[in-house]
C-alpha positions in Angstrom: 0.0 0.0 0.0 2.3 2.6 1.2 4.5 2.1 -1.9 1.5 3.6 -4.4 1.0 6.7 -2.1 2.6 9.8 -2.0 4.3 11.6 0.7 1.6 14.4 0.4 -1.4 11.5 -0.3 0.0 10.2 4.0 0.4 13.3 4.9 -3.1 14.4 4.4 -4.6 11.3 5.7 -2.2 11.5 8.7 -4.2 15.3 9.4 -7.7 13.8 8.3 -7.2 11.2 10.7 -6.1 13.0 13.4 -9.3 15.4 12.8 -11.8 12.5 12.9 -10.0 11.1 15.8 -10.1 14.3 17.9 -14.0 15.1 16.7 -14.8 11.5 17.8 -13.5 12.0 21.5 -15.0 15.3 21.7 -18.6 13.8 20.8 -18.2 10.5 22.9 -17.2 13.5 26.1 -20.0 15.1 24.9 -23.9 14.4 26.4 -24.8 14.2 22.9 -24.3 10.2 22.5 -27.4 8.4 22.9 -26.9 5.6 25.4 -27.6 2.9 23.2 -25.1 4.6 20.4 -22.3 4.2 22.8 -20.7 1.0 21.9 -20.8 1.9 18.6 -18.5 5.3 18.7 -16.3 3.7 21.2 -15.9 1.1 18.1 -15.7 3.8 15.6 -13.1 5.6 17.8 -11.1 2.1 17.7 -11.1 1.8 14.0 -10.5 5.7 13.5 -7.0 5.4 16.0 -6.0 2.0 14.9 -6.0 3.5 10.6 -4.2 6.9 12.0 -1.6 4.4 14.0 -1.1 2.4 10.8 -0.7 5.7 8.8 1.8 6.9 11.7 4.0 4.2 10.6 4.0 4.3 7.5 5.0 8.1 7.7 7.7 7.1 9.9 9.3 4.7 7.4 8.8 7.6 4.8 10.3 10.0 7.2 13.3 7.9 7.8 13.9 7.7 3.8 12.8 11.3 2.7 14.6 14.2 5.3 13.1 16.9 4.0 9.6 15.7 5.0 8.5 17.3 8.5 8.7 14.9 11.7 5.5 13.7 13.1 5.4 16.2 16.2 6.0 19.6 13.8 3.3 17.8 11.3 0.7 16.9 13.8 0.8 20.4 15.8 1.2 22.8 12.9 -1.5 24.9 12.6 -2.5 25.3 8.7 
């Protein structure tokens, strides 16, 4: 997979992923989850962390192989 992506392809699921992530605890703080709903968007909020995990490493490998791509700490709290 990671070999038909491009740097800029990861990067921008990295910061899409990251969104839904954050969004995804913010509503399951929230009182806006229907009880029964729960379960569910704790399982979404699985899925959501375990995809931006998997896209972490495959930015790491890229990182490790392209310098002049940003580390994952300056990517992940740069404002844009």
């Amino acid at each position: 997979m990671s070999e038909n992506l491009s740097n800029n392809a990861i990067i921008y699921a990295l910061l899409s992923l990251n969104s839904e992530v954050i969004l995804q605890k913010e509503y399951l703080d929230s009182n806006d989850v229907p009880e029964e709903d729960v379960d569910n968007e704790e399982d979404i909020l699985d899925d959501l962390e375990q995809a931006f995990m998997e896209f972490v490493d495959v930015y790491k490998i890229r990182c490790k192989a392209d310098q002049s791509l940003p580390n994952l700490d300056e990517l992940l709290n740069n404002q844009l």
